[in-house]
N, C-alpha and C positions, 0 to 999 in steps of 0.2 A: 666438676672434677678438676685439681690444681692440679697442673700439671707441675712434675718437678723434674719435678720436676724437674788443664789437663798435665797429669802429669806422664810427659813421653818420654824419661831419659832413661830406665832403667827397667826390663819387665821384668816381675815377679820372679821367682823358681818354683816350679810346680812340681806335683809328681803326681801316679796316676788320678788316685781318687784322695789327693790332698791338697792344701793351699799350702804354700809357705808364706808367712808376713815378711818379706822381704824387709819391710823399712820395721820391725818388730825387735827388741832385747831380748837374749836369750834367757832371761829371767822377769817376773813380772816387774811395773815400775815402782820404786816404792817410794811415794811423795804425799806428802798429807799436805796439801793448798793450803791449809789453816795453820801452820806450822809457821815460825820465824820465815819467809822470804827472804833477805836479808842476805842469805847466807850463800844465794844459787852463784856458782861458780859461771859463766861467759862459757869457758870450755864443755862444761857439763851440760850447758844451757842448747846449745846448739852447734857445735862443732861435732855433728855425729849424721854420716850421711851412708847410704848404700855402696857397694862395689857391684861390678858387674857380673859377680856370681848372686847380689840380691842380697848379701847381708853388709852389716853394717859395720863402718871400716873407720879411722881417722881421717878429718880434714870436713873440708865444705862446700867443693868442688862441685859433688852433684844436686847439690838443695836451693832451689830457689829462694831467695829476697825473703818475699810470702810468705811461704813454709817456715824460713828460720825465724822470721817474727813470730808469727803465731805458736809457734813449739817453746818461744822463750815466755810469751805472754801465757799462755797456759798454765803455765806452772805457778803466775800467782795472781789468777783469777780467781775473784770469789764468788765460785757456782751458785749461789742463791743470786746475787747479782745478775752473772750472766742468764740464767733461765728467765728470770724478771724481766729482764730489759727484754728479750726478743719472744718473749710470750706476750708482751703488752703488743709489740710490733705485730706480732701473728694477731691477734685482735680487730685491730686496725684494720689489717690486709685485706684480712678474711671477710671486713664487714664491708669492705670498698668492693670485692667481687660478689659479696650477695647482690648488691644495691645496684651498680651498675650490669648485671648479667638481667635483673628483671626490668631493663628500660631499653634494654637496646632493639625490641622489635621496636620500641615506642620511637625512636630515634630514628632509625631507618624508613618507617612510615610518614614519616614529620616530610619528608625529601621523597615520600610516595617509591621507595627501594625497599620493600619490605624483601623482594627475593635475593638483597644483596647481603644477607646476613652470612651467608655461606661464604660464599665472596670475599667477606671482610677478615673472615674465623681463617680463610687459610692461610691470609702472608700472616698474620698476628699468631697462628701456633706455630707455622713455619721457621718464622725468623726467633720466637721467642725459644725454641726448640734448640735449631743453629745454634742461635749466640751463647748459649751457656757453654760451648767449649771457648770461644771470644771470649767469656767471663771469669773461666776455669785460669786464661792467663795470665788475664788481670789481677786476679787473686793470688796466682801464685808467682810473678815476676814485681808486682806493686806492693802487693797486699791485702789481707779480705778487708778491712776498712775502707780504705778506697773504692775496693768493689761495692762494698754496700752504701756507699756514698753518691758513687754510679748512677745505680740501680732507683736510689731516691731522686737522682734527676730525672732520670727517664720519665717514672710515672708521675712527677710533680708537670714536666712537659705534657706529657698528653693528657692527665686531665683537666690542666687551662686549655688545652685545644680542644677538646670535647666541650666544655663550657661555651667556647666562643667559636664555634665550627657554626658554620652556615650553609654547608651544601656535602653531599654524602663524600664525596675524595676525601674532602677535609675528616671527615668526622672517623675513615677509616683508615688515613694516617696517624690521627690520635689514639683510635685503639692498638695498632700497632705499636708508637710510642708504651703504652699505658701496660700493656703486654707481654713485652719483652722486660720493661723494668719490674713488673711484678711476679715474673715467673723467676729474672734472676735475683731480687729480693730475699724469696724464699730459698733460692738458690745460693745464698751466700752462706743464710741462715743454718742452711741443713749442712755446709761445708765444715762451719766453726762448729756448730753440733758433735761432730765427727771426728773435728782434731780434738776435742775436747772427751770424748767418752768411749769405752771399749766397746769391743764388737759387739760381744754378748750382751750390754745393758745399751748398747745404739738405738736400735728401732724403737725401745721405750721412750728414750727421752725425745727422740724424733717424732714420735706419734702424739707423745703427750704435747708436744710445740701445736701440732695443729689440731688440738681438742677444741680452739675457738671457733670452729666452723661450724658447732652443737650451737653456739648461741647467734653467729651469723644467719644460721639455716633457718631463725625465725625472726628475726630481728631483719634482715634484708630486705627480705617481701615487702614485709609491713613499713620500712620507711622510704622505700623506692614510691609506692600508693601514695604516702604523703607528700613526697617530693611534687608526684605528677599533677594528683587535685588539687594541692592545696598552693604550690608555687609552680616548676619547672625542673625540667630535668637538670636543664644546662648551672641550674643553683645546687642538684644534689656533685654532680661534677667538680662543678668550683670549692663547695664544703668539705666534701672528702680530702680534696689534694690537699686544702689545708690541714686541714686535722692529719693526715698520713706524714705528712713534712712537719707537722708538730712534733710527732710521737719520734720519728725517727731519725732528726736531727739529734735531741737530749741520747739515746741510744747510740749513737756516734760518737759523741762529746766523752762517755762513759769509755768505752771501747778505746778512745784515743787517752785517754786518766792512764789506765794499765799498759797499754803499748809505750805511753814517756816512763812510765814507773816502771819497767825495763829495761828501758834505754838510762834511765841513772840507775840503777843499779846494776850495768851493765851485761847483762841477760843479753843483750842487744848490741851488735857494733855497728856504728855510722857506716854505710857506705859509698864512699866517694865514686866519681868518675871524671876524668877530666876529656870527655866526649864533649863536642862543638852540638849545635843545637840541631845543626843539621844532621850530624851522625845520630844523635839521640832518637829522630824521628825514624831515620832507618833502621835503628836498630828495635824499636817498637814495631814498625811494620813488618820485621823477620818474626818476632816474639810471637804477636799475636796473629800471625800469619793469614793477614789482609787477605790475600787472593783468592787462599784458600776458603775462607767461610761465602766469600765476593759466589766463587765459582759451586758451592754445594748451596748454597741457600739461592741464590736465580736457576740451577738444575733444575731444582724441587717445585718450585715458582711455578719457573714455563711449563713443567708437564702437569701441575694440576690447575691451575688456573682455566684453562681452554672451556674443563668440564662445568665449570660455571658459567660462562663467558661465551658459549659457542651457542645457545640455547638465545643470547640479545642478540646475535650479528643478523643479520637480513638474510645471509646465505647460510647460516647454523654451520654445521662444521665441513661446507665446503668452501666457508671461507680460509682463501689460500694463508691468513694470519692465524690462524689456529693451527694449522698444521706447522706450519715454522716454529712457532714455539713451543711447541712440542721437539721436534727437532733441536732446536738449539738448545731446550732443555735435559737434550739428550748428552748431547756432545759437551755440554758443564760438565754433565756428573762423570764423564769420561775423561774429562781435561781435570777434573777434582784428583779424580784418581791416580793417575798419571803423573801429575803433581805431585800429589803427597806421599804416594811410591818411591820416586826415583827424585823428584828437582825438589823438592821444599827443605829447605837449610834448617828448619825448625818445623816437625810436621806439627801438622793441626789433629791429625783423628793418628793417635798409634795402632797401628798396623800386627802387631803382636799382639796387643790386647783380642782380638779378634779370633785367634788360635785356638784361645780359653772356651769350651764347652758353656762353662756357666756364664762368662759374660755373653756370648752369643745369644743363649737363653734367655738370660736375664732382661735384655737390651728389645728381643725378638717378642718377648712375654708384654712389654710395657706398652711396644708400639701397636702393637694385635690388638690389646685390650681398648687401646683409646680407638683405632681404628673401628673395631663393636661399636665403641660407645658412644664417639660423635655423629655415626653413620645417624642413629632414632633419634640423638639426641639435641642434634641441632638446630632443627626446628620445633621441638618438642614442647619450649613454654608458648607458641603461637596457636598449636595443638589442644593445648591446654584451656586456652582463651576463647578461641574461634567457637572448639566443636562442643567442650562442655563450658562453656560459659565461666570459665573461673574469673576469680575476679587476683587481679596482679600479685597481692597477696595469697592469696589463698592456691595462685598458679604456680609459686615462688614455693610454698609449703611443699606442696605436692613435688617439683620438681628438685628441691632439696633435700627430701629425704632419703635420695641416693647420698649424697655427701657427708650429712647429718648418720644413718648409719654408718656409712666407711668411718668417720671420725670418732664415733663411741666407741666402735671393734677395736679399732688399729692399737690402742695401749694393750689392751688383752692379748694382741696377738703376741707385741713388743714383750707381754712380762713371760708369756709361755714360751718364747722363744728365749727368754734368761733363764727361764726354768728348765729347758729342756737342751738349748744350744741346738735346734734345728729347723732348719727352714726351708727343707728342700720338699718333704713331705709334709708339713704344717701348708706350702705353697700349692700342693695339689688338692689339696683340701676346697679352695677356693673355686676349682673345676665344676664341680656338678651345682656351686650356689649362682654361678653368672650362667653355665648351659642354659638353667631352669628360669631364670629371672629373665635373659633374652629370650628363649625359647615361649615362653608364655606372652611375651609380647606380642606376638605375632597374633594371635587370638585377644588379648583385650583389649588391644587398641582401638576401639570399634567404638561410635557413636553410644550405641546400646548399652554399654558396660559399664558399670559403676565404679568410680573415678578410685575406689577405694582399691581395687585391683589395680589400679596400677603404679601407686602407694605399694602395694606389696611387693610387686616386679620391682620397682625403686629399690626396694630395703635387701631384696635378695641379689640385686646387682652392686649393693654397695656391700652387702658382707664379702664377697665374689674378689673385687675391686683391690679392699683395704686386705686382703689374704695374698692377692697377687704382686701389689706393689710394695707392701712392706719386705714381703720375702724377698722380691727381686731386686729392690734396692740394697738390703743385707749382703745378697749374692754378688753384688758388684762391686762393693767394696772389701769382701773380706778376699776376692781373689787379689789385690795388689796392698803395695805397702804406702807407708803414709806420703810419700810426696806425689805419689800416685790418685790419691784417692778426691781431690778434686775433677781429675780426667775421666775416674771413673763413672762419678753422680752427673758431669755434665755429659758424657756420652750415654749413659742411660736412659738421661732427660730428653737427649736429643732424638732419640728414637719414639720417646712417647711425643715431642711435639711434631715429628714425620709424622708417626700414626694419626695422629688427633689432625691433621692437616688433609691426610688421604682420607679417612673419615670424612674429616667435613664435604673435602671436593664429592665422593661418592655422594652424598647428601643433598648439596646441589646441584648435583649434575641429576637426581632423581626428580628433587624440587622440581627447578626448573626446566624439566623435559616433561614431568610428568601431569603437575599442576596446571598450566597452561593450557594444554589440550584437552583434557578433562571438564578444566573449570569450563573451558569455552561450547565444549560440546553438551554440556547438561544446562549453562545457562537457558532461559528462555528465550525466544528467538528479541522478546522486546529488550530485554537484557544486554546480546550481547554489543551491542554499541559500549557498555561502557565497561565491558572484559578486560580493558587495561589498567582502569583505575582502580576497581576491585579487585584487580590480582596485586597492584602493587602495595595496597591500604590497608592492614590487618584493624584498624579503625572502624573504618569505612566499612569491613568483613562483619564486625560485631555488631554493625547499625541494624539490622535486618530482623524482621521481628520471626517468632518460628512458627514455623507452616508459611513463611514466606518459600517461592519456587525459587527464589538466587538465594537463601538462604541454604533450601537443599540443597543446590548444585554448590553452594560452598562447602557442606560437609561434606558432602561426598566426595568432594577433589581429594579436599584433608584424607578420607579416610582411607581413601583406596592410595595414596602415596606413605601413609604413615604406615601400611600392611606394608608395604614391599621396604622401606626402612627396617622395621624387625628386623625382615626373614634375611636380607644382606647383611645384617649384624648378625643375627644366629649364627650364619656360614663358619666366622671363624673360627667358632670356641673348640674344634676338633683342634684347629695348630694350634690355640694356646695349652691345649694337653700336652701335646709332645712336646714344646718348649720349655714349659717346666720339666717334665720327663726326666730332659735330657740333662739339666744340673748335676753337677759334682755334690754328692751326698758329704756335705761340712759339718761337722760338728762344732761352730764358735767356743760352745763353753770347753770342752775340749780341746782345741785348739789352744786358746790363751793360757788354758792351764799350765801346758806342756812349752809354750814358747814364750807367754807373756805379753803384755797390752801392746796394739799397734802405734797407738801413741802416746809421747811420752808426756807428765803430764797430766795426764788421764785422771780426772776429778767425777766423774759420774761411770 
C-alpha cells in the first residue's frame, strides 16, 4: 500500500455543513487548453489571489512562487501530454516498489536481521510521512518541478545505496533515502494532478495515475525471483534507479518545455531578489520551517523506536535508554507544538486547518487505516514464505492482491463520485468491506488454511482501503482553496505515514517480543543452541524439511504471533467508523456548479 500519500496563509470560510473554495471564481473557469494560448493576458494569468475573508481579491501578495507558476503553466498544458508523461513515471514507480518490497526480507537476512524489518519501515514511513509538508514548501515557494526533481534525487541516492550497502545501518539508511523520495514523487504527482483538474473529475484522474500498480502486482514478484536466482538483488537495486532516472528526468525536461513557454509568453514574471547568499539560506530555513519538521519527526522517532529496539538490549525495556527516548520523544512533540503555536514565523502544520471536522476525519481515517494495515502486514510476505511455503513470486501475488484490488476499484470509485458528487457516504461504504477482511484474519491465518483465503481477506481489504482513501483524500482537499491544497494532501499523507509508522512499531514490538520466546520454547532442546541464527535467517527458516521438530516450532512462532497481529488490526475498525461518521456531508458536483472550478486552468 503507497502511501500518499502546505499552504498556511489563508484558511478557508466555512459554514455549517458547507465548504467554501476560498481560492475558487465565482463562475465556472471558461478556457479550452486547446485554444490559441497566445493570447493569456500575465494579469489574467496569475495576479488573482485570496483576501482574508477567503475570496479572491486583486494583486499577488498571498500566492506563492509555486502556485503562480503552475496556475500560469496550466493554462497551456496539453492534458494528453501531461497524463502521459506521469502515467509512464507512475509505471516506473510502481514497478520499483513491487520489486524492491519482495526482496527486502532477502536483504535483511543477507546481514542475518531479518527482525529488523520493522525497524527499518518506521524511520522510512516516518520521515517519508513528515516530509511531505517539507515538500508541500518546496513546491509551493520554488516550484513542483523542482520538487519533483527533488524527489528524483532522493530515490536515485538510495537505490545506489541499497545496491552498494554492505552491512544492515547502511542498507536502512538507503531505504529511507529511497522512501521519502518515492512517497514525495507520487506526492508532487498528485499535487500537479490537482492544480490541473476539478474536484468533481479529481479522484478520477488521480486513481486512474495509479492503475499501474494492476500490472506491477504481477510483474514484481516475478522479477524480484529473477533478480535473486538468477543474479542479485544489489543488481535489481542498481537497474531500477537507472531505469526510474531514465524515465523521469525526459518528464522533467517536458514539464520545464511549458513552464519557459510561459515565461515567453509572459503568463510568467521573473522574479528577482537582491538578497545576499546568506540571507537567502535563512530565509529558506524560515520557509520550510527546519526546526519544525527537526522537532515532529525525532518526537515520532523516539517514541516508537524503543518498541522495536527494547526486545535487543540485554536489559529489555529496563534499559534506562529506552525510557529516555521515549521521554525526549515526548518533550519534541511538545516543543513542536509550542513552536508552531506561538514562535514559528512561518508555521509548518496550520493550526486552523484542524478546526475543520472533515479534515480532522479525513486526516484521522488515513492514519487508523495504515495503523490496521501495517500492524498484519509487516511481516506478512515472511509469513507467506516460511509457513506456507510460497515461493517469492507467488508470495508477491498473494500479498499484492490487496494493492492490485484497491487500484482496479479506486477509478470506479473516482467516476461514481463525478456521477454523484459524494463522498462522504460512498466513504462509509468501505466500513463493513475492511471490518470483514481484518476481521477474518484472525481466523485464517493459520498454518491449516488454504492460502486462497487469504487472497480473499486481501481483496476485501483492498476494496475497504481504495473506498477510504479515495474519499478521504477528496475530503481534504475540497475543504480549502487552491493555494491551500498542497498543505492539504501533505497533511493528509502525513498522518498516514504516522499511522503506517505506529503500525509498524506495534508489529515489532509483537515480532520481536513475541517470536523470540516462543521460537525458543518449542525449539527442541538440541535445537536451541542455535535459536539465534534461526530467529534472525528467514533463509535458514525455509531450509527445514516438514515434519522436521524446529520446523514445527517455526510455524508455530509464525502462527501464534501472526493471530495476535489480526486481532490488534481488527481493534481499530470501530474509530475508523466514526471518523468518517463525522465528515461534512459535500456535495463537489454541486458545489462547483454553484461556485465554479477550484482551479483556474482546469483542463480535466
Amino acid at each position: 500500500m503507497t502511501l500518499q500519500h502546505p499552504g498556511h496563509l489563508v484558511p478557508a470560510a466555512r459554514s455549517q455543513d458547507n465548504v467554501h473554495l476560498a481560492g475558487s471564481s465565482t463562475t465556472p473557469i471558461d478556457f479550452d487548453p486547446e485554444k490559441n494560448n497566445s493570447q493569456i493576458n500575465s494579469s489574467e494569468a496569475i495576479h488573482v489571489v485570496e483576501n482574508d475573508a477567503g475570496q479572491e481579491a486583486d494583486g499577488n501578495s498571498f500566492k506563492q512562487e509555486g502556485v503562480k507558476k503552475v496556475e500560469a503553466v496550466t493554462q497551456i498544458w496539453n492534458k494528453k501530454t501531461l497524463f502521459l508523461i506521469f502515467y509512464i513515471v507512475a509505471v516506473v514507480d510502481m514497478l520499483v516498489v513491487s520489486t524492491q518490497a519482495n526482496l527486502d526480507a532477502y536483504v535483511t537476512s543477507e546481514f542475518a536481521r531479518h527482525g529488523l524489518i520493522g525497524t527499518i519501515s518506521i524511520v522510512s514511513s516516518l520521515l517519508g510521512g513528515c516530509s511531505a509538508l517539507t515538500i508541500s514548501k518546496i513546491i509551493d515557494v520554488w516550484g513542483r518541478i523542482e520538487g519533483f526533481l527533488c524527489m528524483m534525487g532522493l530515490v536515485a541516492i538510495g537505490m545506489l545505496m541499497k545496491a552498494l550497502c554492505r552491512n544492515v545501518e547502511t542498507y536502512a539508511a538507503a531505504h529511507t533515502f529511497y522512501w521519502v523520495g518515492h512517497l514525495g514523487l507520487l506526492y508532487v504527482i498528485d499535487v500537479m494532478l490537482a492544480d490541473m483538474t476539478s474536484l468533481r473529475n479529481r479522484m478520477l484522474i488521480l486513481t486512474l495515475n495509479g492503475t499501474p500498480t494492476i500490472a506491477s502486482s504481477f510483474a514484481g514478484p516475478r522479477i524480484a525471483q529473477l533478480f535473486y536466482e538468477e543474479s542479485h538483488f544489489r543488481w535489481a537495486f542498481g537497474a531500477f534507479g537507472i531505469i526510474l532516472v531514465g524515465v523521469c528526468l525526459p518528464a522533467a525536461l517536458v514539464m520545464f518545455f511549458y513552464q519557459r513557454k510561459a515565461y515567453q509568453m509572459g503568463a510568467i514574471q521573473k522574479k528577482t531578489s537582491d538578497r545576499k547568499w546568506w540571507q537567502s539560506i535563512y530565509y529558506y530555513v524560515l520557509q520550510f520551517d527546519v526546526l519544525g519538521i527537526i522537532l515532529i519527526t525525532a518526537g515520532f522517532a523516539l517514541i516508537l523506536l524503543p518498541f522495536s529496539l527494547a526486545p535487543r538490549q540485554t536489559r529489555g525495556w529496563a534499559d534506562p535508554g529506552m525510557i529516555v527516548m521515549i521521554v525526549m520523544g515526548v518533550v519534541s512533540l511538545v516543543l513542536f507544538v509550542v513552536w508552531e503555536r506561538w514562535l514559528a514565523p512561518v508555521q509548518f502544520m496550520p493550526f486552523e486547518y484542524l478546526k475543520d471536522r472533515t479534515i480532522i476525519g479525513a486526516c484521522l481515517v488515513y492514519g487508523l487505516m495504515f495503523i490496521s494495515i501495517f500492524i498484519w502486514d509487516t511481516y506478512y510476505f515472511s509469513y507467506l514464505q516460511v509457513v506456507h511455503r510460497q515461493s517469492i513470486t507467488h508470495a508477491g501475488y498473494i500479498l499484492n492482491s490487496f494493492s492490485l484490488m484497491s487500484s482496479f476499484i479506486s477509478p470506479f470509485i473516482g467516476v461514481l463520485i463525478s456521477y454523484t458528487g459524494d463522498y462522504k457516504w460512498t466513504g462509509l461504504a468501505g466500513v463493513p468491506f475492511m471490518a470483514l477482511g481484518t476481521g477474518l484474519l484472525v481466523y485464517f491465518r493459520q498454518p491449516h488454511n488454504h492460502v486462497g483465503l487469504l487472497v480473499m481477506c486481501q481483496l476485501l481489504n483492498g476494496i475497504g482501503s481504495a473506498l477510504f482513501a479515495t474519499c478521504a483524500q477528496l475530503g481534504v482537499m475540497a475543504a480549502v482553496p487552491h493555494q491551500q491544497i498542497a498543505t492539504a494532501i501533505a497533511l493528509w499523507g502525513m498522518f498516514g505515514g504516522i499511522g503506517a509508522s505506529i503500525g509498524v512499531a506495534i508489529a515489532g514490538a509483537l515480532w520481536n517480543n513475541i517470536i523470540p520466546q516462543r521460537l525458543y520454547e518449542l525449539l527442541p532442546d538440541s535445537a536451541k543452541g542455535q535459536f539465534a541464527e534461526i530467529y534472525g535467517d528467514m533463509v535458514l527458516q525455509m531450509s527445514f524439511p516438514d515434519g522436521d521438530p524446529i520446523r514445527e516450532a517455526i510455524v508455530g512462532a509464525y502462527a501464534d504471533v501472526q493471530r495476535r497481529m489480526a486481532i490488534a488490526g481488527a481493534c481499530f475498525m470501530p474509530a475508523l467508523f466514526v471518523c468518517v461518521f463525522i465528515w461534512r456531508n459535500v456535495n463537489v458536483k454541486k458545489l462547483e456548479r454553484e461556485r465554479g472550478t477550484q482551479t483556474k486552468g482546469t483542463i480535466f
